[in-house]
C-alpha positions as CSV (number, residue, x, y, z in Angstrom):
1,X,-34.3,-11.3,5.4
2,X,-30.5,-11.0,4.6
3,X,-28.7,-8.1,5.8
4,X,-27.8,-5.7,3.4
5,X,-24.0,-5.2,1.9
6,X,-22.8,-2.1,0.0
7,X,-20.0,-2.4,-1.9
8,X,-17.8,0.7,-3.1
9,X,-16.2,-0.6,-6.3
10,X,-16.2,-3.7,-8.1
11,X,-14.0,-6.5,-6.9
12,X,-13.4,-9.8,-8.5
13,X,-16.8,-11.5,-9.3
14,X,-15.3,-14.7,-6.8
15,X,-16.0,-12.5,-3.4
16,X,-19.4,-11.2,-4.9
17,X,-20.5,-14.3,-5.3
18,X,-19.6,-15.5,-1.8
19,X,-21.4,-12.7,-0.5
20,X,-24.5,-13.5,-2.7
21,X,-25.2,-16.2,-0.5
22,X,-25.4,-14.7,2.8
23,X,-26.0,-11.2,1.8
24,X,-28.6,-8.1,-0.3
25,X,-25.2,-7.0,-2.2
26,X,-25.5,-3.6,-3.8
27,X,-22.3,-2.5,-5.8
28,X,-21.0,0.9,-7.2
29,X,-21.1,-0.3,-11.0
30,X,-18.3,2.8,-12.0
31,X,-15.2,3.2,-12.8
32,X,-14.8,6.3,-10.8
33,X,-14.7,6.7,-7.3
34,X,-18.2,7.4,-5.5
35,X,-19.0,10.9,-5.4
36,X,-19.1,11.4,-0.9
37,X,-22.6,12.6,-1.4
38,X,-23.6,9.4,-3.3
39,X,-21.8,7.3,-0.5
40,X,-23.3,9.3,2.4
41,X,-26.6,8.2,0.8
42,X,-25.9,4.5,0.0
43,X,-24.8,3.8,3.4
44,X,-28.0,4.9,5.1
45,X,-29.7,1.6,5.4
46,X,-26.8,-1.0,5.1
47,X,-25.8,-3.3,7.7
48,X,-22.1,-3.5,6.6
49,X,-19.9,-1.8,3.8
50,X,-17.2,-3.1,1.4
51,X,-14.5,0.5,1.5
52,X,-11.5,0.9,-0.9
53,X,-8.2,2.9,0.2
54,X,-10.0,6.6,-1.2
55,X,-13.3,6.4,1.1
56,X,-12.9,8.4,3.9
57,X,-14.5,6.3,6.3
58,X,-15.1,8.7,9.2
59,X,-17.9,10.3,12.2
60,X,-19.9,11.8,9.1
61,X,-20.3,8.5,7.8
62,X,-21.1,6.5,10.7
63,X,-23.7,9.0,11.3
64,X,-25.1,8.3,8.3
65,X,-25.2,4.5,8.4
66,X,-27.4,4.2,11.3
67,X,-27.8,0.1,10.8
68,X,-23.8,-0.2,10.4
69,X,-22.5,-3.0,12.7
70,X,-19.0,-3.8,10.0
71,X,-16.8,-1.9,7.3
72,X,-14.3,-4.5,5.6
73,X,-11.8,-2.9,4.1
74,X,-10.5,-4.2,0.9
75,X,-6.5,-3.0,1.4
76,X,-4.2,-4.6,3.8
77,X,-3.9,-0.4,5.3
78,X,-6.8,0.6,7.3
79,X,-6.0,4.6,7.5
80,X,-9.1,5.8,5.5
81,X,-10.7,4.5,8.7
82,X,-11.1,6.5,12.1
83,X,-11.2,2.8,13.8
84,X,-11.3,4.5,17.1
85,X,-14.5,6.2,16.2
86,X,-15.8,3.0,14.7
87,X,-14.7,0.8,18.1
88,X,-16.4,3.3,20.5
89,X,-19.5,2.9,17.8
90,X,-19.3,-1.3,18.3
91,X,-18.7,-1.0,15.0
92,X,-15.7,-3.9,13.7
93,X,-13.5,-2.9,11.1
94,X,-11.7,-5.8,8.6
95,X,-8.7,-5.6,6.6
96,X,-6.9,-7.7,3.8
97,X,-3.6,-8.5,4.8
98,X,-1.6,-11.8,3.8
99,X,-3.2,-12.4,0.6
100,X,-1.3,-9.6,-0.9
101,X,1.9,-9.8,0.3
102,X,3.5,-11.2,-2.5
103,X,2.4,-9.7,-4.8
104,X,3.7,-6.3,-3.3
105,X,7.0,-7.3,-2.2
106,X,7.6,-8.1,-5.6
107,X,6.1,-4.6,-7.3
108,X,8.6,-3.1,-4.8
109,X,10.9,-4.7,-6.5
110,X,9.9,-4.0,-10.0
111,X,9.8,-0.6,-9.2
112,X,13.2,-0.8,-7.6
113,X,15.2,-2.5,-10.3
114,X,13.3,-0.5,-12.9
115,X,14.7,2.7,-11.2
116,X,17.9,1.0,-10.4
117,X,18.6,0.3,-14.4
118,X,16.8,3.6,-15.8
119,X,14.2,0.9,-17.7
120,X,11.4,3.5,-18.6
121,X,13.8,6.0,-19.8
122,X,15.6,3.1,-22.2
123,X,11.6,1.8,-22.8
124,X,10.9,5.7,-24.0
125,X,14.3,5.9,-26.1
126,X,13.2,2.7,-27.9
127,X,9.9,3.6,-28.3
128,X,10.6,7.3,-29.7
129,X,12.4,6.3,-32.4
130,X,15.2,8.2,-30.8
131,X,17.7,5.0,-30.6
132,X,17.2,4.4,-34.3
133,X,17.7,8.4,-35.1
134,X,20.8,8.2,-33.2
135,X,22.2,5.7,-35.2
136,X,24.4,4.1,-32.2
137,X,23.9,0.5,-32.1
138,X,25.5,0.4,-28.2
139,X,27.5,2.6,-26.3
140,X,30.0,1.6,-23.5
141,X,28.2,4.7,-21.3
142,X,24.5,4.3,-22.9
143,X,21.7,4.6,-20.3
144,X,24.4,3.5,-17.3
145,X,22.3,2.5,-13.8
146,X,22.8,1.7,-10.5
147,X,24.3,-2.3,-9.3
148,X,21.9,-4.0,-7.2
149,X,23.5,-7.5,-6.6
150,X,25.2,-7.6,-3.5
151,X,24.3,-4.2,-1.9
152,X,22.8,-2.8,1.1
153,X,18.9,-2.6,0.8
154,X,17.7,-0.7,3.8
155,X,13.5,-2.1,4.7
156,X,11.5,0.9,7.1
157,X,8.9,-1.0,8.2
158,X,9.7,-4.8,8.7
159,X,5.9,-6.4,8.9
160,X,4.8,-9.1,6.7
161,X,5.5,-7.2,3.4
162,X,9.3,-6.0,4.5
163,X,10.2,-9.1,5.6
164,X,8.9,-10.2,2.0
165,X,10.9,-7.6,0.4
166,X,14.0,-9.1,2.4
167,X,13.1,-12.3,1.3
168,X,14.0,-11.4,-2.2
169,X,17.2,-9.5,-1.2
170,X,18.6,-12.4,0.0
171,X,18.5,-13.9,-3.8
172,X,20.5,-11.2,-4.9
173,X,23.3,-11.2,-2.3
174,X,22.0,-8.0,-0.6
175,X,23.4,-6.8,2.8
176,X,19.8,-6.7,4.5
177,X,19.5,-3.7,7.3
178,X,15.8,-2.7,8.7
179,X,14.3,-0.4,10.9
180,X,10.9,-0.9,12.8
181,X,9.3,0.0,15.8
182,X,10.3,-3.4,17.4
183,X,13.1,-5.8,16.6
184,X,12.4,-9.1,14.8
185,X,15.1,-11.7,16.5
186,X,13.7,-14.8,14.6
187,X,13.6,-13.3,10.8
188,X,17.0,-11.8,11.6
189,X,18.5,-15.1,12.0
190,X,16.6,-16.5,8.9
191,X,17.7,-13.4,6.8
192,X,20.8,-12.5,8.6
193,X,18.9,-9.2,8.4
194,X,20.4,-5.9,11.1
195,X,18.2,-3.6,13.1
196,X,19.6,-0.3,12.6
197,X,18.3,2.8,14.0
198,X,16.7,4.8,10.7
199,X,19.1,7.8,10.3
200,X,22.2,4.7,10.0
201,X,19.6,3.1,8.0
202,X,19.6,6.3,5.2
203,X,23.4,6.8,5.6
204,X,23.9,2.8,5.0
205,X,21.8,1.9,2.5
206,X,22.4,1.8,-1.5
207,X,18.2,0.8,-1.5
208,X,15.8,2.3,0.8
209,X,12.1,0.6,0.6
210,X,9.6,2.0,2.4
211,X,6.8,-0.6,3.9
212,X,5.0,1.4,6.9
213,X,1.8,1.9,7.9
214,X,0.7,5.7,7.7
215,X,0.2,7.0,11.2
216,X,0.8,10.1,13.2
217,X,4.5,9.2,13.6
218,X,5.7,8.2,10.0
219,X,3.9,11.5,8.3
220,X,6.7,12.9,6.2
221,X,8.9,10.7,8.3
222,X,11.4,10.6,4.8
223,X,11.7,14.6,5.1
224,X,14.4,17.2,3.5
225,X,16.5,16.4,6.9
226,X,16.6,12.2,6.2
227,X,16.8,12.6,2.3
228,X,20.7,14.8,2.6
229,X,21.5,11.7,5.0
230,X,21.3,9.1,1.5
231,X,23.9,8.0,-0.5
232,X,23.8,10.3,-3.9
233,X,23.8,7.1,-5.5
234,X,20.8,5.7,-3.3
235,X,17.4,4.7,-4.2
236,X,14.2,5.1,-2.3
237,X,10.9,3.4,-3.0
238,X,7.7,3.8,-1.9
239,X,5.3,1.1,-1.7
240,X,3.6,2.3,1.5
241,X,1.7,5.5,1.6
242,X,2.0,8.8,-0.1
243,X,2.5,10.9,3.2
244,X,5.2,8.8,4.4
245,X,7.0,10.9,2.0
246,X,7.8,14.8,2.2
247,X,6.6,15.3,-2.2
248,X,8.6,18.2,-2.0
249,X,11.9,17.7,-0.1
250,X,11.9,14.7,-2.6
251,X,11.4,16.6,-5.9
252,X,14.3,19.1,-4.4
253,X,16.6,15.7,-3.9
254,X,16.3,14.2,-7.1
255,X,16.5,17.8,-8.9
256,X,19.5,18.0,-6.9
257,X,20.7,14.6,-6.6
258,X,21.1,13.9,-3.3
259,X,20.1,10.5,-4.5
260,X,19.8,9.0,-7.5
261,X,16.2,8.1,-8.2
262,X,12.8,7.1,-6.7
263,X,10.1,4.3,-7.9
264,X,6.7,5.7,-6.5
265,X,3.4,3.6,-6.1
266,X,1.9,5.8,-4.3
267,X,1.4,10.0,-3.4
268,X,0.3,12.3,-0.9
269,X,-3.0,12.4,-3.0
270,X,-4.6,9.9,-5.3
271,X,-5.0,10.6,-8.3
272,X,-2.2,12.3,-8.3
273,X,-0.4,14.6,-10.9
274,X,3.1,16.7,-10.1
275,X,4.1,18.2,-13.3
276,X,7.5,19.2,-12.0
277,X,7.6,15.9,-10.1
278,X,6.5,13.7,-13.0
279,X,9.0,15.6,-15.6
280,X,11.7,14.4,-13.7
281,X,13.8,11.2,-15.2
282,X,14.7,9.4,-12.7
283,X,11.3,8.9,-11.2
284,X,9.7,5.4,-12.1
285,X,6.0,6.6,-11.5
286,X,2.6,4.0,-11.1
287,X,-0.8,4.5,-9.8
288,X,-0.9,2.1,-6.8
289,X,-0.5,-1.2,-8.2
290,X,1.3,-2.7,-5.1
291,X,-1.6,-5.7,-5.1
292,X,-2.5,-5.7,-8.8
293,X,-2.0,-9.3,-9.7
294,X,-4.9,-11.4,-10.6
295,X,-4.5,-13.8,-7.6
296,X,-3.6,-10.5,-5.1
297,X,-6.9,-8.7,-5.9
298,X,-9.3,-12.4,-5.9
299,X,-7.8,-12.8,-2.9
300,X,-8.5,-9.8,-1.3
301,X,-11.9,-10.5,-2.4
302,X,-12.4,-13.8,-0.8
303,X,-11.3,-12.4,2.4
304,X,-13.4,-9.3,2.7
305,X,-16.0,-12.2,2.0
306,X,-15.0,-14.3,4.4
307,X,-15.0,-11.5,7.2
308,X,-18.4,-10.6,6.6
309,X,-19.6,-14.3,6.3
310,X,-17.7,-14.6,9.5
311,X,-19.4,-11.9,11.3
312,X,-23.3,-12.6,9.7
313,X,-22.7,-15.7,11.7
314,X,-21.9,-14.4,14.9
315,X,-17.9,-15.6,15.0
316,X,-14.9,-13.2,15.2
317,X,-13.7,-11.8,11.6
318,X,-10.6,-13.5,10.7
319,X,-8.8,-10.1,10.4
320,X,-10.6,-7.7,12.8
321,X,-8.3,-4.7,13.0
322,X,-10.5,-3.5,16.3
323,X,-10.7,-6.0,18.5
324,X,-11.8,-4.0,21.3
325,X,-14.7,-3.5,19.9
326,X,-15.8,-7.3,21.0
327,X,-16.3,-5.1,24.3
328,X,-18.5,-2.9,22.9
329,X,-20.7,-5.7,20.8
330,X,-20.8,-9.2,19.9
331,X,-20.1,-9.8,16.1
332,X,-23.5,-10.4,14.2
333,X,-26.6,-8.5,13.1
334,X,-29.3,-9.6,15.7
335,X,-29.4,-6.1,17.4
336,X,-31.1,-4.6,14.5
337,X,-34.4,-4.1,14.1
């Protein structure tokens, strides 16, 4: 009998497939997230569970899911998850990182030459009918952004998709200055990249991208205090998690203009809607599309696949996030009866 795989939204049909083969694979058909109460009762008899981002993936749950041995995340971020919980549990928790780097590094910079040039707001102006009511063909001071070729981008967070991010700054000239909790010696001699402690990091930077993981440490680490130490003409973008980001101290900052603008993928909740945050102009606003390429999310897919596979037959996930838990419990299902 195969063991039995839940799956919380629909993925590409490639990491179904792969699953087929190994697994029972049950998948929430909607749109819409599953409501907690649905998910509480889906997970009662599976032996492992496919979670997005939004599933809170906590005690309650694992409660619920007495057969549980695996949750494989399908996000490269993992803090839905209370992993300690699930490690003291012996139960291993995947994740999906590498496959969508790219893809990320380069929506940060969409989002950050989009701010940077004030594209939605000349998009909008087009679109209106407001250019043609005008009546100005161009204007020497029309819609006038910020340079990006050969300035300072500043990268908080310098793992696999900051140093992507730096990657592309070096093909536009950019000084490249980062801040992480340890130093990278080998990628700063490839990108002639500096360390800088994060308050220089604000005061130096013309481009701030944000690429952490969410933890106890970097909630609201961008707060009032570290916004007044950006240059007016600065940009921040966020392309890690909502809560990285004080909402408020930055709504107060762009009304103000302590810096010039913001590209957002992601908010302190999701869905989100700010009415006095989204009214603002120089806010370039989307709804978490970081990985949203077709080769991003297929691969994503294969590799929450291959985890599972991995772990059916008794071998180490390729991207266990917990490996204490091989204390706890060999990978596999033969413990459950």
């Amino acid at each position: 009998m195969k063991p039995k795989v839940f799956i919380t939204r629909r993925i590409p049909e490639n990491g179904i497939e792969m699953l087929k083969e190994h697994f029972e694979v049950e998948v929430w058909k909607y749109e819409h997230e599953i409501p907690r109460e649905v998910l509480l009762e889906k997970v009662r008899d599976v032996d492992a569970v496919v979670t997005m981002v939004s599933e809170k993936v906590d005690r309650e749950l694992f409660d619920n899911a007495p057969r549980l041995r695996i949750v494989a995340n399908y996000a490269v971020g993992y803090d839905n998850i209370d992993v300690e919980e699930a490690t003291r549990r012996g139960i291993y928790v995947t994740n999906t990182p590498d496959v969508l780097t790219n893809a990320t590094a380069d929506f940060a910079w969409t989002l950050l030459l989009a701010t940077a040039r004030r594209l939605v707001e000349a998009d909008n102006f087009v679109r209106s009918g407001e250019w043609k009511r005008k009546g100005i063909a161009w204007h020497p001071l029309m819609f006038l952004g910020q340079d990006v070729y050969g300035k300072t981008i500043g990268i908080v967070g310098f793992g696999r998709i900051g140093q992507a991010v730096a990657r592309r700054a070096k093909g536009f000239g950019m000084r490249i200055i980062y801040n992480a909790r340890s130093r990278k010696p080998d990628v700063e001699s490839e990108l002639g990249a500096e360390f800088k402690p994060l308050e220089e990091l604000l005061r130096e930077s013309d481009f701030v991208v944000l690429a952490v993981p969410l933890t106890r440490e970097t909630h609201h680490m961008i707060n009032e205090e570290r916004l007044k130490l950006m240059k007016s003409t600065a940009i921040l973008v966020n392309i890690a998690r909502g809560k990285v980001v004080d909402t408020r101290a930055l709504i107060k900052a762009l009304k103000e203009g302590w810096i010039a603008g913001a590209g957002l993928d992601v908010f302190e909740e999701e869905p989100y809607y700010n009415e006095e945050l989204f009214s603002l102009k120089n806010v370039v606003l989307a709804p978490h599309l970081g990985s949203a390429t077709h080769g991003a999310r297929e691969g994503m897919a294969e590799l929450v696949a291959k985890n599972l596979i991995a772990f059916k037959k008794g071998e180490v996930p390729p991207t266990l996030v917990n490996r204490d838990v091989l204390k706890v419990r060999r990978p596999g299902f033969n413990d459950i009866q």
